[in-house]
N, C-alpha and C positions, 0 to 999 in steps of 0.2 A: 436617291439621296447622295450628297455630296459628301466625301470622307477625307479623311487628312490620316495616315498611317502613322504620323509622328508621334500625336496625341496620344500614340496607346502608351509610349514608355514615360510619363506625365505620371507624378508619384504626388499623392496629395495627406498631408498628415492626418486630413481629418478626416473620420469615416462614421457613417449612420448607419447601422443596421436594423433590418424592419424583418419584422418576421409576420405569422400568422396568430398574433396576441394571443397564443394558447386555444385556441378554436380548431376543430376538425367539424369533417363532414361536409354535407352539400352546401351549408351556409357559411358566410363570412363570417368577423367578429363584429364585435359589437365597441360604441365608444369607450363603455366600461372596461371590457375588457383591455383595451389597448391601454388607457390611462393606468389599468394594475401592470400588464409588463413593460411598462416605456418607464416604469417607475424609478427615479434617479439614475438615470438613463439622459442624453444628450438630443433624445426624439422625442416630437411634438407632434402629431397628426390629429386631423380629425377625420372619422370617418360616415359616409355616409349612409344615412335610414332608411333613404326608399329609393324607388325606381331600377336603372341598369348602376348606380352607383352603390349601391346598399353593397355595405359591407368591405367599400374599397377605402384604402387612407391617402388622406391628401397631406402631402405636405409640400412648407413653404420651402424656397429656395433662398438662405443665409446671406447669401453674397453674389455679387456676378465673377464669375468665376470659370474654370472650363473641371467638370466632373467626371468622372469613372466611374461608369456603374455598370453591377453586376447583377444579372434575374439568374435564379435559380428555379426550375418548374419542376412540380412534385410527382413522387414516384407513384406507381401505382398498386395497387393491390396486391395481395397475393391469392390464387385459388387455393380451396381446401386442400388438392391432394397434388399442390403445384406452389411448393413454399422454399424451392432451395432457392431463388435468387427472383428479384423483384425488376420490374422494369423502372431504371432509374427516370427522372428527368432532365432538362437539358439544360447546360449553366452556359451562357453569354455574357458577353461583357461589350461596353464600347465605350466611349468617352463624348461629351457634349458640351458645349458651350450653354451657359443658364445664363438670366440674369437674375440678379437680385430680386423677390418678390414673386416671379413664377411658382405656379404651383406644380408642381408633380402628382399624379393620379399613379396610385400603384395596388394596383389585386395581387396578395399574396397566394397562389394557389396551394389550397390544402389537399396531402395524400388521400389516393383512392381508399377504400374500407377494403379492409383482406375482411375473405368469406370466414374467417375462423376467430375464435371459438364457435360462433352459431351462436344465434340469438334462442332457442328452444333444447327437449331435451333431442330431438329425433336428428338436428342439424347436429348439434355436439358429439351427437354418438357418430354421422357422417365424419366430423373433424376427427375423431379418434377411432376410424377407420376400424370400427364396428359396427356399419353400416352399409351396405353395397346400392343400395335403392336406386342413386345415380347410375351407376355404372348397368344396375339390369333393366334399366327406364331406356336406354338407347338399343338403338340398331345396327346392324355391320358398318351404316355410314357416319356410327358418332353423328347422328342427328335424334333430336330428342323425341320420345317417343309418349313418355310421360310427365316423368318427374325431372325437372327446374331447380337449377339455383347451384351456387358453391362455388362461382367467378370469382374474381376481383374488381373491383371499381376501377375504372380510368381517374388518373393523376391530375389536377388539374393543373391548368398554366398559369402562369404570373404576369400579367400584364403592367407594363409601365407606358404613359402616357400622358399627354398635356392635348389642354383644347386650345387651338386657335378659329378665331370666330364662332365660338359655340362648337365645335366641330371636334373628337376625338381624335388625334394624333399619335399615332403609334411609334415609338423610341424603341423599345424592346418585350419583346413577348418569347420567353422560355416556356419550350410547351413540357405537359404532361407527359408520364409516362403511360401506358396502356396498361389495362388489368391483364393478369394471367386466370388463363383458363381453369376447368376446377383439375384438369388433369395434364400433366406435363408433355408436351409432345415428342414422342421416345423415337423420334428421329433429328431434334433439335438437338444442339450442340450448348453449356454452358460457355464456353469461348465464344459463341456466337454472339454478335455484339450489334445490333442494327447502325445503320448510317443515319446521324443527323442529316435531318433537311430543315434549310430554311427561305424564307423569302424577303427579300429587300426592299423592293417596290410594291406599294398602296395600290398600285392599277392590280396587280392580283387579286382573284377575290377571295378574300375571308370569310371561306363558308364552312358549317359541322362537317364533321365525318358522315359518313355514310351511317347509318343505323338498322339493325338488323336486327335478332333477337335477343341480341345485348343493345343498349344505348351507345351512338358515335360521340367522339369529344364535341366541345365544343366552338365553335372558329369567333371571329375578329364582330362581321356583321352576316346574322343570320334569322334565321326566324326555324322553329320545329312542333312537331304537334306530339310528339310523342314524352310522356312523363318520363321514360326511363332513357332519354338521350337527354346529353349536357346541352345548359343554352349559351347561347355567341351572348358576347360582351355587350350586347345592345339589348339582347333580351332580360339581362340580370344574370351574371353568369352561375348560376346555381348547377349542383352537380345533380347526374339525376338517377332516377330510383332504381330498382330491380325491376326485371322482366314481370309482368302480370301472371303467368307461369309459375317461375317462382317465389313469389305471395299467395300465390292463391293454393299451393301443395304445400308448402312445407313452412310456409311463411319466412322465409331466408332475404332479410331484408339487406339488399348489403350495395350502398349509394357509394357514387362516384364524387370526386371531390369538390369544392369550392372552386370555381374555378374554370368551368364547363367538363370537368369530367362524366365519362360516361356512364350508366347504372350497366350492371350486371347481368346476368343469368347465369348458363354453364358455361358460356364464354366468356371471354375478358372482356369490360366495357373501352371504350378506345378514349385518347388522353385530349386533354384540352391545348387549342395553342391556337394559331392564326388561321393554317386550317385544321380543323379536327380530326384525329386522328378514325380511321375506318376499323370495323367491327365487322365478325362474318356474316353472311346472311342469313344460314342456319343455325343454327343454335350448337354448333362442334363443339364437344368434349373435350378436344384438345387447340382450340382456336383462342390461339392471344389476342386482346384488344391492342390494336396499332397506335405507335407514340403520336401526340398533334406535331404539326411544321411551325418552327418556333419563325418570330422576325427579328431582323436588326434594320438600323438606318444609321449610318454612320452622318457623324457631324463635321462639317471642315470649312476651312477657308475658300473663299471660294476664289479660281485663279482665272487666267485667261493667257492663252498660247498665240504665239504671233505666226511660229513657222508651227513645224513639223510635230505631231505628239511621242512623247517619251514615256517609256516603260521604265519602273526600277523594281530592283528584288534585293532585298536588302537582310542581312543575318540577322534570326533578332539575339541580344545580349542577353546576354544569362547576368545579370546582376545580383544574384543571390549571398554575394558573400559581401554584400557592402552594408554599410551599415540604413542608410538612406533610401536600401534597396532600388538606388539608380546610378548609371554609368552613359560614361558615352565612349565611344574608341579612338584614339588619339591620329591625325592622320599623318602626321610623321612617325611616330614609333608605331602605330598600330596597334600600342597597349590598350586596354582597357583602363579607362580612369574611374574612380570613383566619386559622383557630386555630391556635392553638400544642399540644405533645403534652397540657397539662392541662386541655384545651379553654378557655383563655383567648385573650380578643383581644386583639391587639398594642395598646400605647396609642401614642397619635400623638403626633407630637414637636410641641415646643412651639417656634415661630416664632420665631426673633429674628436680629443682628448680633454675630460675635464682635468683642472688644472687638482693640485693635492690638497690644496686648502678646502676647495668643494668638496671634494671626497670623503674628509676629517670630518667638514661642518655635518653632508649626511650623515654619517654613522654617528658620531656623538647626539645629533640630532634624534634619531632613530632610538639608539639606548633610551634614552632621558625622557621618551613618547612610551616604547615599552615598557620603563619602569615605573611608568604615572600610571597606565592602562592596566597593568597588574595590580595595584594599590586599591585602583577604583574599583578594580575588579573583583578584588577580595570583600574588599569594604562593602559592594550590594552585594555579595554572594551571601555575607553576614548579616545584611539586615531583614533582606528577602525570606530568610528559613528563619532568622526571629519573627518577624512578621505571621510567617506561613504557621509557626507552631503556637502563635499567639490564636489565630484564626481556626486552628482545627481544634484549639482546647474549647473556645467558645461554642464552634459547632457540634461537638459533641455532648455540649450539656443544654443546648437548644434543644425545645420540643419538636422543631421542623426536622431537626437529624432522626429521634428517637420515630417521630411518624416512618419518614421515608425508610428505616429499616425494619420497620411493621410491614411497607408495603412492599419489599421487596424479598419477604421473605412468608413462613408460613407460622402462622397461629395455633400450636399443639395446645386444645385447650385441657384443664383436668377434668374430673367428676364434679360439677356442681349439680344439687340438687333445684337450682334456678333455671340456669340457662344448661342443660344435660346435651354435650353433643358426645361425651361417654367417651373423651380421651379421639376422640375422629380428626385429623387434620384438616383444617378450614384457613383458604388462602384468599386476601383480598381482593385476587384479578377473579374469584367466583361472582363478586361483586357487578351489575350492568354499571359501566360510567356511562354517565348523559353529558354530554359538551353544555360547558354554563351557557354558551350562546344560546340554547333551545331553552332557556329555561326564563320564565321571566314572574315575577314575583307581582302579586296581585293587593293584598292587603292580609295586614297581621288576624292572625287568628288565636294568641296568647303567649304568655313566655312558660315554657319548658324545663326542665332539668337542667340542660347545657343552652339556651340560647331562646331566641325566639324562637316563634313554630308559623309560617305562613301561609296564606294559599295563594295558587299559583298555578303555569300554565306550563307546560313542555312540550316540544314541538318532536315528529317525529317517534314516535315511540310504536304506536303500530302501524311502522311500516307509509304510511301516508302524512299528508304535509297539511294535518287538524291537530288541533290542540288537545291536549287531554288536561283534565282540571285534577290538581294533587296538592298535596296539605306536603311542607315543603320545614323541616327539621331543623335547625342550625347549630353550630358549632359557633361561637367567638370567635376571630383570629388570636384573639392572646386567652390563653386555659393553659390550665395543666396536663402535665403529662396522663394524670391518671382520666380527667375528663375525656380526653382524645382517645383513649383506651374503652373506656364507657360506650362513646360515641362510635368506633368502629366493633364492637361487640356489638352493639344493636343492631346495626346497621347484617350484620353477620349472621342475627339468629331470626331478626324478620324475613330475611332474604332466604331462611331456610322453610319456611311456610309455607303451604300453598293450599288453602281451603277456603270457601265460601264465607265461614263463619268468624274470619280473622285476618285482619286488616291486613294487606297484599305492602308490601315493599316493593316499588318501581323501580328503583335503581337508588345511585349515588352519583355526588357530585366532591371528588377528593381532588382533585388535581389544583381547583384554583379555592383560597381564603375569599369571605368563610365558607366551611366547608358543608356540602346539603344531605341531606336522606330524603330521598322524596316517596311518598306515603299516599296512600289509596285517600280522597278525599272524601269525610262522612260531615255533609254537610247537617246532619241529623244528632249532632253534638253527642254529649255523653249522658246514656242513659237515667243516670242519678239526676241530672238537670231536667231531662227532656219528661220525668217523671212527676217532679215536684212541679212542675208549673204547668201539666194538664192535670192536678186533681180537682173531682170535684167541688164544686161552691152552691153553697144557696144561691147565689149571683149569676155564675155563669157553668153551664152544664159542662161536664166533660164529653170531646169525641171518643176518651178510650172504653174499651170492654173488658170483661174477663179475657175474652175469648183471645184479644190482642196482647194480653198482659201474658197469658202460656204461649201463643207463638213467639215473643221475647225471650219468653224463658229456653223455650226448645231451640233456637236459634244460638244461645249461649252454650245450652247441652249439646248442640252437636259441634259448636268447636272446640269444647272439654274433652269430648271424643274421640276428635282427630291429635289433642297434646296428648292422652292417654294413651291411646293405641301407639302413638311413635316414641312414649315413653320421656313425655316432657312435662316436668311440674311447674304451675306457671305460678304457685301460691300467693297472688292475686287477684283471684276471681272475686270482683263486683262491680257495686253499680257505676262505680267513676269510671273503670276501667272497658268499660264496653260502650261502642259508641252504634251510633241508628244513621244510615245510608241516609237517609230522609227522615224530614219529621212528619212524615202524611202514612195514608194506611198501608203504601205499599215497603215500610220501612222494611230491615233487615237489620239485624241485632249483631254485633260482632265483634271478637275478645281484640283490644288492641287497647297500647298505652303511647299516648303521644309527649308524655315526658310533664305535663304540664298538671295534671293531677299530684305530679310525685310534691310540688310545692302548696297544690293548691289544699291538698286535704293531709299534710304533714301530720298534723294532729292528732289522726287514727294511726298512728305507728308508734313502734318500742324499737328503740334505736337497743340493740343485745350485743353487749361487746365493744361500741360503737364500732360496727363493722356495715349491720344491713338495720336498712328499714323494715320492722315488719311488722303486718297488719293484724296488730292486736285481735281486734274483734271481729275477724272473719279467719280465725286460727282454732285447730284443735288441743286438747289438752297436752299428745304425747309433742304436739311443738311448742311448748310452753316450758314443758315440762324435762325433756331430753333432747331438744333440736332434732327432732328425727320430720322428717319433710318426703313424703310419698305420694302416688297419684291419689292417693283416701285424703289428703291434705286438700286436694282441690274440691272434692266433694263435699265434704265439712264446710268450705268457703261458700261452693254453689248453694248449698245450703240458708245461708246466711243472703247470698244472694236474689235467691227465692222469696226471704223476708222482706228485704229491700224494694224487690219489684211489687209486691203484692200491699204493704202498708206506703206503696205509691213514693218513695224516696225515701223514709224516713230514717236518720240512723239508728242501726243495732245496738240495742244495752241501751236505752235512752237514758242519760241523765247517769249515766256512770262512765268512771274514770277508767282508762286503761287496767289501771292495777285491780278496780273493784273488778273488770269485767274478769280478771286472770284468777281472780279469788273466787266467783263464781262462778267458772264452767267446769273451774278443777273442783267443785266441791259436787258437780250433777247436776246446776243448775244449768236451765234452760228457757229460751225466750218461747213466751206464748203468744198464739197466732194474733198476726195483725187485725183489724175490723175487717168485717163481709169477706175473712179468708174460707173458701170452702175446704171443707176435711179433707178428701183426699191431698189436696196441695197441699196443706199442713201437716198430713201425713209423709209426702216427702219428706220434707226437712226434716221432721223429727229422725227418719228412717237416714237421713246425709248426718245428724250429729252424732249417732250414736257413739260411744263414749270408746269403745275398741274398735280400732279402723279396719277389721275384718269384717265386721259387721256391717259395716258399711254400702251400697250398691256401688258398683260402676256405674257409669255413663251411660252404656247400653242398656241397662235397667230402668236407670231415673227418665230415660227419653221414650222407652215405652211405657212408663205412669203418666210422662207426661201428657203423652198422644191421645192413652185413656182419657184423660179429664180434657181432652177436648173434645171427645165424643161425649162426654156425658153432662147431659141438658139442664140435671141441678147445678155442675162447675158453672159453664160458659152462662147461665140467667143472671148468676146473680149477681147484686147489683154495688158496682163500688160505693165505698162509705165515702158521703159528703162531709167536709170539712166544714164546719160553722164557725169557725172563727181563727186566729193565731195560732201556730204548731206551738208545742212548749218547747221544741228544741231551738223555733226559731225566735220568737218574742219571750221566752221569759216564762213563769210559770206563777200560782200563788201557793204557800203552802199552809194550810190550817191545822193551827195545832190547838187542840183541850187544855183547858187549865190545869196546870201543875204535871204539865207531858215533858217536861225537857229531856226526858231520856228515852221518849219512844218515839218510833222511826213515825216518821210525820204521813197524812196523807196528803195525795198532789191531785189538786184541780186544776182543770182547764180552766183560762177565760171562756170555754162555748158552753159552761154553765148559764142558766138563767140568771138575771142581775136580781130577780125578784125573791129567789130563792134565798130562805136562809134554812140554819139546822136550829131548833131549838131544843131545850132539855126537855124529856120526857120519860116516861117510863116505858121500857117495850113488855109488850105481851107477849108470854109464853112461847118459845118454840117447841116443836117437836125435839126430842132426844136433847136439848141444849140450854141451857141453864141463861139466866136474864140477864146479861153484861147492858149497861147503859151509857151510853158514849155520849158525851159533850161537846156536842160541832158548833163552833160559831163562826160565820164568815166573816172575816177582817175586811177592814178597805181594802182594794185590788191593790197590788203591787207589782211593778212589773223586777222582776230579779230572776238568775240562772237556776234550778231543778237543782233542789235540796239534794247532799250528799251525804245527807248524816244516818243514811239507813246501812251502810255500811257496817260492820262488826267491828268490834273494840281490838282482832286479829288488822284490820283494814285499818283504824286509827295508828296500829304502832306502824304501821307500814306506811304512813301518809309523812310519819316525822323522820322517814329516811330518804324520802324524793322528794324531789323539785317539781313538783308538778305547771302546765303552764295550762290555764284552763282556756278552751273554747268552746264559748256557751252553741255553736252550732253541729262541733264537730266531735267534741270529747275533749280530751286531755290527754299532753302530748308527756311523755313518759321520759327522762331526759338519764335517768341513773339506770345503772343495772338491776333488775329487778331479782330480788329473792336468792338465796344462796343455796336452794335446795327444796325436795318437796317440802319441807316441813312449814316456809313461805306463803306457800299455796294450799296451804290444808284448812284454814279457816273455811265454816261454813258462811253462806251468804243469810241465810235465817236465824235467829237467834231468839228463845222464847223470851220475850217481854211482858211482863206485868203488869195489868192495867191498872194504875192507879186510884187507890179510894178517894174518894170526895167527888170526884169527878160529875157525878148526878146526885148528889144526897147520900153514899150509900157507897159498900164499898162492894170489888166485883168479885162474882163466883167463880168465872170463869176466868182461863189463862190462853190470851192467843196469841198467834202468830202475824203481828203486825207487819211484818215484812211483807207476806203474800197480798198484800190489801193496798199498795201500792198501785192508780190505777192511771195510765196513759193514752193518750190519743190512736196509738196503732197497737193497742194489747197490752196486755199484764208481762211483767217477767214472773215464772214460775219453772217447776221442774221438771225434768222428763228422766228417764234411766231406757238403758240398756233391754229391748225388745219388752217393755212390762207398759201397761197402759196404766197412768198414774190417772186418779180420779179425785179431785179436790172437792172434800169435804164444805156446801156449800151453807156458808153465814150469812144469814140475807139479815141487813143492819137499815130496818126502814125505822120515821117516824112515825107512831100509832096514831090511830085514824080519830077522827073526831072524839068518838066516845070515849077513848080514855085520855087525850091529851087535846088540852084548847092550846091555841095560837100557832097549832103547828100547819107550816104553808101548805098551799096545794099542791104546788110543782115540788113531789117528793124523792128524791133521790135512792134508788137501790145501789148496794155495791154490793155485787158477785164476788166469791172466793173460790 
């Protein structure tokens, strides 16, 4: 190659630097990658896909012009127990004439892999030299005898090149450095510094290193058959693997660079360059892998001599202190000069005195600038810190300030009897964050408390790159400070969970607006729904069983269990609030609130205080009555919850208002079993309401009754009660009152009465022990209207003219005033003896009843229960007398039980 020496002191302003786009290891980078770090950046390349070019960048040539360019080739490894100093690469430089539109080919060679940390635990304990295995796997000649591995990679080289005629042409190629061995050779010297070598002429051949039980670098043009040697520039120069040895012991994979670096064993793999660097034949314990032989080709003018040839040796200049960083040396004075970018020399100033007017003009001048710049200076100094205090008053009455010093500090919660973490320290970073990039939102699944609730997908969460499917929370970006409060408390007491029986919290998403909870996804909805619309029909049979309705039940009781045993009241146990994995047989029942109930069923709560919602009719007396809230509070609710699941959805207290229900549990009243409830289940719940919460079972008790009545063949036969027609809580109800009744509590039929049926007057025949009352039923035309409230007591009337009641014919009535100043509120009984009115059949009555009890509904009677006593209701069977002593009375005749 022809060269020109002048060219090297040639200073060009504009400079490109290429690196290795963030890529290591045996392969190059990728187009992506280079397009993310060339990013506002002055470099364009493109690099290539396949073949001996994959992974090299091309770029064009801006201008024709004459260039400086500098290869730098990569260092090599380090061995495990050989890490105090690395075998560098080798930096070149030379300068070339381009023109315009040429392309440039350049392989960034990427560093060999050091043996360490170790990819397992047995190599890592080798890196942290509690391990000897290496060192008792050889013999006197540090030749390997067993165990492999703990090199360093050879370095690869960086090749720069253009084709002419299709043909690779080599400009410069800085080879690698060589791997170190896994052990330091303790007759080597640190000072010890190898000799570059290189080659200048293409008639040399660019062939690999040698390869031995490490892999040889890789050279210019070669071909090799072995995976753990680097391949030449024509093969693809990929870096190559570790010794088969050590993969197959210890699996200690540790590859040689991009670049034709060598792979590893216990020797150093040798470095990539034009020829590849050599590697030992044995596998030495203390054998470095050898640097590769870098090339240059100088570029020049090409000249022609008439006589004799001439040699020159010329000093090079030290131009460091100029600004242009070029000089040349002046050949009369011998000075060094300093040039400018058009290769001119500065000229020198010409000596003199300025005159006194100049002098006056600067300084005056000078004042009258620093007393502007002080003005100006004061002046922003004043508006900058009003600004600044204008901006921190705003920020600290933002909700985004109050969050971030939530999250940067720790949450000392109190005693609540809700959320009980009993005074424990509880800090946000306990919290999993999930990067919102993994997270991607699917379709709504309803709105919530704070926001919507969706489902949705996140990527990454165990460990692998599948999706996991999750019911996904939200926050607004614009809420109040206390919502945000709300919102990471939930987030805080889910996250303290961890049981079968109770919906799992995944993580969170707080970093970017709005902000997520992401939630175990129960595509089996919420039990209260998934109840109501599998009951039986004349129409359409139901799939459920008893037997599936107690494993529900026992699925709820053992996550009562686990809040019980860790001392947590969750006094929301029911049916909205537990949801089913699935709606098919293999369901799983489980305590969780996705926020979206708290709006949707408003209606069953008594705002007390306006402080908490709380659920009326799944409440005990002493919380009605003193706010006392314990684990016998959930039981009482489970209770209620058993009634729910068993009368198949139906709401508790049918057809009474919050206030009636607060007036009759305090008074001993008690709801009686739903249809086809078996007794022992009935038995429960009486056994969860009992009236002093001592009396009450735990968890552990109620989950072994419940286990019983799955064993027992009269529970699990029998058969749910079919629904013939509209629920009264859902369509309406009619209510039949006797003439001249305006003051006694009405009875309530269903439309699943016979249309044919009517009651007519008659006289009844005799009972045993019970005197002849004659009742006046006449069916009116159906009407459809909301479940009479008027059985209520004249204590419930004065109480109805102190609230605001807001009635929902499906759900109750939502309670909106403080209820009651005292026991005395709640003392009213819910039965009150009624009169039966004369005239009513002819004839006035003998008897005096209890018309309240004779109220009769689609899922049970309300009636009473007490404290461990079996109450036994005195039974009034109120039929029409049979032919012989009454004509016209129909055949489809109606009995009502009391």
């Amino acid at each position: 190659c022809d060269f020109n020496l002048s060219d090297l002191q040639r200073f060009f302003q504009s400079t490109w630097w290429f690196t290795s786009c963030g890529a290591s290891g045996p392969r190059g980078p990728t187009q992506a990658q280079c397009d993310s770090a060339y990013r506002n950046t002055n470099v364009s390349v493109m690099v290539g896909k396949e073949g001996p070019l994959r992974g090299v960048q091309m770029w064009r040539v801006p201008a024709t012009n004459r260039y400086k360019i500098t290869a730098y080739g990569a260092a090599g490894g380090k061995g495990a127990k050989n890490h105090n100093k690395r075998s560098h690469g080798v930096i070149i430089s030379a300068i070339f004439p381009l023109e315009k539109g040429d392309i440039l080919y350049l392989l960034i060679g990427h560093q060999g892999e050091d043996a360490c940390p170790g990819r397992n635990a047995l190599t890592h304990k080798i890196c942290l030299g509690e391990s000897t295995v290496i060192e008792d796997g050889f013999d006197r000649d540090s030749s390997a005898m067993e165990w492999a591995g703990g090199g360093g990679g050879g370095g690869g080289a960086t090749f720069i090149f253009r084709l002419e005629d299709g043909e690779p042409v080599p400009l410069l190629i800085a080879a690698g450095g060589g791997g170190k061995a896994y052990l330091e050779d303790p007759e080597s010297s640190l000072d010890q510094i190898p000799l570059e070598q290189y080659e200048n002429d293409t008639v040399a051949a660019g062939v690999n290193g040698r390869t031995g039980a490490a892999g040889g670098g890789g050279g210019w043009r070669d071909t090799t058959t072995h995976l753990w040697a680097g391949k030449s520039l024509f093969e693809g120069p990929e870096g190559g693997s570790s010794c088969p040895q050590a993969l197959s012991k210890l699996g200690w994979a540790t590859f040689g660079g991009f670049g034709g670096g060598g792979g590893a064993c216990t020797a150093g793999g040798g470095g990539g360059g034009y020829r590849g660097g050599d590697v030992s034949q044995t596998d030495d314990i203390t054998a470095d892998g050898q640097d590769g032989i870098s090339f240059i080709c100088f570029s020049l003018l090409s000249a022609a001599m008439e006589s004799h040839g001439e040699a020159e040796i010329e000093v090079h200049l030290n131009c460091s202190h100029c600004q242009t960083q070029s000089c040349k040396r002046d050949e009369d004075s011998r000075l060094i000069l300093c040039l400018c970018h058009n290769e001119e020399v500065l000229g020198s100033v010409a000596e003199g005195h300025p005159s006194l007017s100049l002098i006056l003009a600067v300084v005056a001048s000078a004042v009258v600038m620093g007393i502007v710049l002080t003005c100006a200076s004061l002046t922003l100094m004043y508006y900058r810190k009003k600004n600044h205090l204008h901006a921190v008053r705003v920020r600290l009455q933002s909700p985004e300030y109050k969050l971030s010093k939530i999250r940067s500090s720790t949450i000392m919660t109190d005693y609540n009897p809700n959320y009980c973490f009993a005074g424990k320290v509880a800090s946000l970073s306990e919290l999993k964050e999930v990067p919102r990039k993994n997270i991607t939102l699917l379709r709504a699944l309803g709105h919530g408390a704070f926001g919507e609730v969706y489902e949705g997908q996140v990527l990454g969460m165990n460990g692998e790159n599948t999706a996991m499917q999750v019911a996904i929370k939200t926050l607004p970006e614009i809420c109040s400070e206390q919502d945000e409060m709300d919102f990471l408390m939930e987030a805080l007491i889910m996250s303290k969970f961890n049981h079968q029986n109770i919906v799992r919290c995944i993580g969170v998403s707080l970093q970017i607006l709005p902000r997520f909870i992401l939630l175990e996804l129960m595509t089996g909805g919420d039990l209260k729904s998934f109840l109501r619309h599998n009951r039986p029909k004349i129409s359409q049979a139901s799939s459920l069983t008893m037997l599936e309705l107690l494993h529900m039940a026992r699925d709820i009781a053992f996550g009562c269990q686990y809040l019980e045993e860790n001392h947590f009241i969750h006094r929301d146990i029911a049916a909205r609030n537990c949801l089913l994995t699935c709606p098919g047989p293999e369901r799983v029942a489980k305590i969780g609130d996705f926020g979206m109930a708290r709006d949707i069923y408003r209606a069953s709560y008594y705002r007390k205080g306006g402080r908490a919602m709380l659920p009326v009719k799944w409440m005990p007396p002493e919380a009605f009555l003193e706010g006392i809230f314990t684990c016998k509070t959930d039981t009482w609710s489970f209770g209620v919850l058993l009634w729910e699941i068993f009368s198949l959805g139906y709401m508790p207290y049918p057809c009474k208002t919050n206030q009636e229900v607060l007036e009759f549990v305090t008074s001993g009243g008690r709801m009686d079993p739903p249809k086809s409830c078996p007794g022992p289940v009935y038995r429960i719940m009486t056994q969860c309401w009992q009236h002093c919460p001592e009396h009450r079972p735990n968890f552990s008790t109620i989950l072994e009754r419940i286990n019983y009545c799955t064993q027992d063949p009269d529970v699990i036969n029998t058969p749910l009660p079919v629904e013939y027609g509209p629920a009264v809580e859902e369509e309406g109800s009619t209510v039949i009152r006797p003439e001249g009744s305006g003051s006694m509590t009405p009875l309530l039929v269903t439309h699943s009465m016979s249309q044919d049926a009517s009651l007519q007057p008659c006289i009844s025949a005799p009972l045993p022990q019970v005197h002849k009352p004659c009742l006046l039923l006449q069916r009116p035309v159906p009407e459809h209207r909301p479940c009479s409230r008027s059985s209520s007591s004249s204590g419930s009337q004065k109480l109805k003219n102190k609230t605001k009641n807001l009635w929902n014919p499906t759900y109750g009535s939502w309670v909106l005033e403080s209820f009651g100043r005292g026991k005395t509120a709640l003392s009213h009984t819910q039965s009150m003896p009624l009169s039966w009115p004369a005239g009513a059949a002819g004839g006035p009555l003998t008897a005096v009843m209890d018309l309240a009890k004779l109220q009769s509904f689609p899922c049970g009677n309300v009636n009473y229960a007490y404290d461990e006593q079996s109450y036994e209701a005195e039974s009034f069977i109120l039929k029409t007398p049979n032919t012989s002593f009454c004509s016209g009375c129909p055949t489809n005749q109606q009995t009502f039980f009391v």
